[in-house]
C-alpha positions in Angstrom: -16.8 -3.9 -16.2 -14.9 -6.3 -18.4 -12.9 -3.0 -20.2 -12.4 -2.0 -16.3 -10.7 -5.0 -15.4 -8.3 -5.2 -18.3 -7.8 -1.7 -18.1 -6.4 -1.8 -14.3 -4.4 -5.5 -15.2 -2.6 -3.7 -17.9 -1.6 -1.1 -15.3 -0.2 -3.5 -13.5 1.7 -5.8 -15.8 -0.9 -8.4 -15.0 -3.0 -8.3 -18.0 -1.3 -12.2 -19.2 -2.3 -13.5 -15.8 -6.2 -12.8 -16.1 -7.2 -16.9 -16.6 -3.7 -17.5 -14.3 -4.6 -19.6 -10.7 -3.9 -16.5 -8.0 -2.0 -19.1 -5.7 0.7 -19.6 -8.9 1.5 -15.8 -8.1 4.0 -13.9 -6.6 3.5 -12.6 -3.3 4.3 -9.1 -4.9 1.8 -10.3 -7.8 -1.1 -11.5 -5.3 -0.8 -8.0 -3.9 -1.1 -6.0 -7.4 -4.0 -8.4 -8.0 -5.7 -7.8 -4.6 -5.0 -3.3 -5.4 -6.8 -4.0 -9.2 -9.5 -6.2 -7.9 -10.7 -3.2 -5.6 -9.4 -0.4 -8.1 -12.1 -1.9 -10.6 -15.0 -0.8 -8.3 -13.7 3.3 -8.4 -13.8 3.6 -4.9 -13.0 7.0 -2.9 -10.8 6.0 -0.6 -8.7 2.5 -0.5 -7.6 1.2 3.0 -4.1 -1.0 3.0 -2.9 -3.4 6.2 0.8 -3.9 5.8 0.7 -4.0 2.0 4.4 -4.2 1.7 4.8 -7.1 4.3 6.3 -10.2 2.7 7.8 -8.9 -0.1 10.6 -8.7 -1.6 12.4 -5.6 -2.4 11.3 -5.5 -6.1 8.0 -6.1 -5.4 7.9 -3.8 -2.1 8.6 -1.5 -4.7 6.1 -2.2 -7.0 3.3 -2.2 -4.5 4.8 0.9 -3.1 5.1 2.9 -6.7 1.1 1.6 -7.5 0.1 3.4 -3.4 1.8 6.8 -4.6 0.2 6.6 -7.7 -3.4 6.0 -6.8 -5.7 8.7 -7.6 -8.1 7.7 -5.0 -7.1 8.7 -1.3 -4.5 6.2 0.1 -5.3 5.1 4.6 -2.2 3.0 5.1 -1.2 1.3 8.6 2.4 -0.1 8.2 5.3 -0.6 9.7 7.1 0.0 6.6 8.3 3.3 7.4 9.6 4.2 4.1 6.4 3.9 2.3 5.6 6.9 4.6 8.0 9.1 3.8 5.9 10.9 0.7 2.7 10.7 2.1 1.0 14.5 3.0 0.3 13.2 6.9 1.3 10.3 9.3 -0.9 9.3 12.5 1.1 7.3 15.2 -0.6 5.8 17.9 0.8 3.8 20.9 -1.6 2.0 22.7 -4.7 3.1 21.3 -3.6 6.8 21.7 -2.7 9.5 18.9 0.8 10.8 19.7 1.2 12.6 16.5 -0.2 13.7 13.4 2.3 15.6 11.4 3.9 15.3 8.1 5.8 12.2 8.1 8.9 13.7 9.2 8.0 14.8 12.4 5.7 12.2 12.6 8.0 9.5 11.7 10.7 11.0 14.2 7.8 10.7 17.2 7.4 6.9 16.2 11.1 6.4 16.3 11.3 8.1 19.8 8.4 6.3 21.3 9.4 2.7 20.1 12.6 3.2 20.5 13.8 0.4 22.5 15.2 2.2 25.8 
């Protein structure tokens, strides 16, 4: 476990903040933490809420580039819709309801037609 953990820090850049206080991190930092802290277990699948909300655009970024990269299969509800754009499929619901699932295109161009303020 211990050769886990420093394995998935070090992927992260976060290896020197191991002993660190998690409330003297970044936002974007608290976020990589939170990703390696469930990465260590090896799950299957990994569910994000708004991962990127918050941050800045470097670390938006970061969190983004460590999503794409995941082995493990990615369930992401956002409103960010650029971290969708390289996903293989989008879901968009309104109001409970599936209106589309599609590539994030078309999927992404439903969203923006719905919510579209009129």
């Amino acid at each position: 476990m211990e050769a886990r953990i420093g394995e998935v820090l070090e992927r992260y850049d976060l290896g020197e903040y191991r002993q660190h206080p998690s409330h003297l991190l970044s936002g974007g930092q608290k976020q990589l933490l939170a990703i390696s802290g469930v990465l260590v277990m090896r799950p299957e699948y990994v569910v994000f809420d708004e991962p990127t909300t918050l941050l800045d655009l470097r670390n938006r970024n970061r969190v983004a580039a460590a999503i794409r990269e995941l082995p493990q299969t990615a369930i992401v509800v956002t409103h960010d819709l650029d971290l969708l754009r390289d996903f293989e499929r989008v879901l968009v619901f309104e109001a409970g309801e599936l209106i589309a699932d599609a590539p994030p295109a078309e999927a992404l161009r439903v969203y923006r037609e719905r919510m579209t303020w009129p």
